[in-house]
C-alpha positions in Angstrom: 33.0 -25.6 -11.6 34.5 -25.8 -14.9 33.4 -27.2 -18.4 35.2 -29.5 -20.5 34.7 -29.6 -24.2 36.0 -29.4 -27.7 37.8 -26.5 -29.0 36.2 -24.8 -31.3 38.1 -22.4 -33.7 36.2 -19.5 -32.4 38.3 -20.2 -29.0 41.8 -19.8 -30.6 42.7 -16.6 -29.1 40.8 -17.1 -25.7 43.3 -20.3 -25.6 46.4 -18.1 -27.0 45.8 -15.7 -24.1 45.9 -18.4 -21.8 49.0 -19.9 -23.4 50.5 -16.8 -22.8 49.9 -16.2 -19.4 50.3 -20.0 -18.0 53.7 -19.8 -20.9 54.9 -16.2 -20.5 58.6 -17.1 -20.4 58.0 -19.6 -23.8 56.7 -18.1 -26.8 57.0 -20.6 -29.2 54.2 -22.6 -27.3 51.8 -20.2 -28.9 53.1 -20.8 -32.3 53.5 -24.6 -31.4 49.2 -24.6 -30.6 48.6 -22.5 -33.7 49.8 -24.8 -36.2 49.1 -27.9 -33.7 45.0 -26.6 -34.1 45.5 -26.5 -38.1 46.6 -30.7 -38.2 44.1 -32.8 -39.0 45.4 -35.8 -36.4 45.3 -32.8 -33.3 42.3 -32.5 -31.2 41.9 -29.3 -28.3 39.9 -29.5 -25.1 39.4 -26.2 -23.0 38.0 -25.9 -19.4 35.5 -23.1 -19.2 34.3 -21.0 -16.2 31.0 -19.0 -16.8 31.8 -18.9 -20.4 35.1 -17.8 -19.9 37.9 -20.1 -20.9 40.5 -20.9 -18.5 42.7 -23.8 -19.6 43.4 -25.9 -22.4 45.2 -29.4 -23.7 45.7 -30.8 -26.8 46.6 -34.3 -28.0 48.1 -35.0 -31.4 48.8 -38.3 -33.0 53.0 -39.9 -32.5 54.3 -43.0 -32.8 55.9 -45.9 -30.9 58.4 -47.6 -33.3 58.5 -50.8 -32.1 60.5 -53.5 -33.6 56.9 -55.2 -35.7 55.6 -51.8 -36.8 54.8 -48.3 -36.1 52.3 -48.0 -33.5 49.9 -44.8 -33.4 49.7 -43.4 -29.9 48.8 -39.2 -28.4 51.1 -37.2 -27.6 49.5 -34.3 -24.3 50.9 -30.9 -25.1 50.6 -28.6 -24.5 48.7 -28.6 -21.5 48.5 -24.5 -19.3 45.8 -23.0 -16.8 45.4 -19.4 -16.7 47.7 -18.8 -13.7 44.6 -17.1 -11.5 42.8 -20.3 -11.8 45.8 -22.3 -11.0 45.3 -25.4 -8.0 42.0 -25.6 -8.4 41.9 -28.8 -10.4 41.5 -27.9 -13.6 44.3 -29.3 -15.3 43.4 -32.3 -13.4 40.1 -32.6 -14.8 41.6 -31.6 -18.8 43.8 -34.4 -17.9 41.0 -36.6 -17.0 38.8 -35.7 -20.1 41.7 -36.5 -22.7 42.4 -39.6 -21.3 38.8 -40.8 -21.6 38.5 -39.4 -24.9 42.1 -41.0 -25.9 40.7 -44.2 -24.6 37.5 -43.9 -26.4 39.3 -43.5 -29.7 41.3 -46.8 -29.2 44.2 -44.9 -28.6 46.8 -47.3 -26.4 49.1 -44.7 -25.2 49.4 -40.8 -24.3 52.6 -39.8 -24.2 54.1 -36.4 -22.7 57.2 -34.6 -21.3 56.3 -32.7 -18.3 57.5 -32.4 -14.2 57.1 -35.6 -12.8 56.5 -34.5 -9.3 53.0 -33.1 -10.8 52.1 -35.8 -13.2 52.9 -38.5 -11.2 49.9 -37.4 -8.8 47.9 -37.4 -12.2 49.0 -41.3 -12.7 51.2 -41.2 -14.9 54.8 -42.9 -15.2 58.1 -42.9 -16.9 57.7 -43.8 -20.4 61.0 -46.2 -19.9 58.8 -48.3 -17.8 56.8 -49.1 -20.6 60.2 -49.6 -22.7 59.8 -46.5 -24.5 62.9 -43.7 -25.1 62.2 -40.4 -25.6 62.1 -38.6 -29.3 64.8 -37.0 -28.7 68.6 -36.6 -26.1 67.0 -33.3 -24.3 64.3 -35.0 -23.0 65.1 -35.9 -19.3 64.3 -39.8 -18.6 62.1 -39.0 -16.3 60.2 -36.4 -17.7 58.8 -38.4 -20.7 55.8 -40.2 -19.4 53.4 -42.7 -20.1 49.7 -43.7 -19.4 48.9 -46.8 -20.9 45.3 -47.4 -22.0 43.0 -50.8 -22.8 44.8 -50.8 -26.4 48.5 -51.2 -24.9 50.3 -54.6 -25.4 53.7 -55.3 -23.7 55.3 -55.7 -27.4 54.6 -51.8 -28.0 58.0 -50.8 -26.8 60.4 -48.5 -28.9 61.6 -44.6 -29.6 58.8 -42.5 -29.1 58.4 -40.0 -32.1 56.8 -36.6 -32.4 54.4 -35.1 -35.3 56.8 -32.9 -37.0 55.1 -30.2 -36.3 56.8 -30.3 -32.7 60.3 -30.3 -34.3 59.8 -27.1 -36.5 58.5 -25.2 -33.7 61.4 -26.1 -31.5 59.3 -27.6 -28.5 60.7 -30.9 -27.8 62.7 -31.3 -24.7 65.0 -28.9 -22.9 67.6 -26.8 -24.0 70.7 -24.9 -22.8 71.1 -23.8 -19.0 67.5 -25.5 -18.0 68.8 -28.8 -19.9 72.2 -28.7 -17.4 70.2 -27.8 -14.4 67.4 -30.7 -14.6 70.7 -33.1 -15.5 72.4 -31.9 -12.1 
């Protein structure tokens, strides 16, 4: 059975060797969870088996811009499971454990852009169903989702929009011959 917790900054290269085996074919993830773990509106959680850790997810503060006002929501990324310890529910569980902790910090959305067909068994739905577009064209419809927590209201519709931080490290949405075959 895994443990949940915090990241400390004594995991960062446990978590970038994880990264890089659940990422192997995306790079720039690693640099993406680098700088993510140096903002101060970023949190890490990492799932640990017999001190060993075997998955990690990280939430970092967006933004709904709805018509009234900005409204602070978390955006889930990036979220990987060393590929050995893959289907046995531990991405469900880091899933579970940021949503509570979202929810505990009055947080009334986490947002993320992921393979509906998994995160829909997670709970999660399109983010247009909420009336909220993604940050950005290469970001499949369905693909951006939405959990809504006890601090949602209906009026908290808009574009979605990512920490910065996402944009320099080119890890928003899809790009070239994966962008045409998920629009097929």
């Amino acid at each position: 059975m895994s443990v949940i917790r915090d990241q400390r900054p004594g995991d960062a290269p446990a978590v970038q060797s994880v990264l890089a085996s659940a990422f192997g074919d995306e790079p720039e993830v690693q640099g993406l969870e680098a700088a993510l773990d140096q903002r101060s509106d970023s949190r890490g959680f990492v799932a640990e088996i017999d001190g060993d850790v075997v998955g990690h997810l990280r939430l970092t503060r967006g933004w709904v811009d709805a018509p009234d006002r900005l409204v602070t929501v978390l955006v889930l990324s990036p979220l990987s499971v060393a590929p050995a310890r893959q289907r046995e529910g531990i991405g469900r569980a880091l899933v579970a454990h940021a949503l509570d902790e979202a929810e505990r910090d009055g947080a009334p959305a986490v947002f993320l852009e992921g393979d509906p067909a998994y995160y829909s068994r997670l709970g999660w739905r399109p983010a247009a169903e909420a009336g909220v577009t993604p940050p950005s064209e290469r970001i499949p419809q369905a693909a951006c989702q939405v959990i809504t927590l006890g601090g949602y209201e209906p009026w908290m519709r808009g574009r979605l929009v990512y920490a910065d931080t996402f944009w320099a490290h080119d890890c928003v949405g899809l790009r070239g011959e994966a962008l045409r075959t998920y629009a097929d």
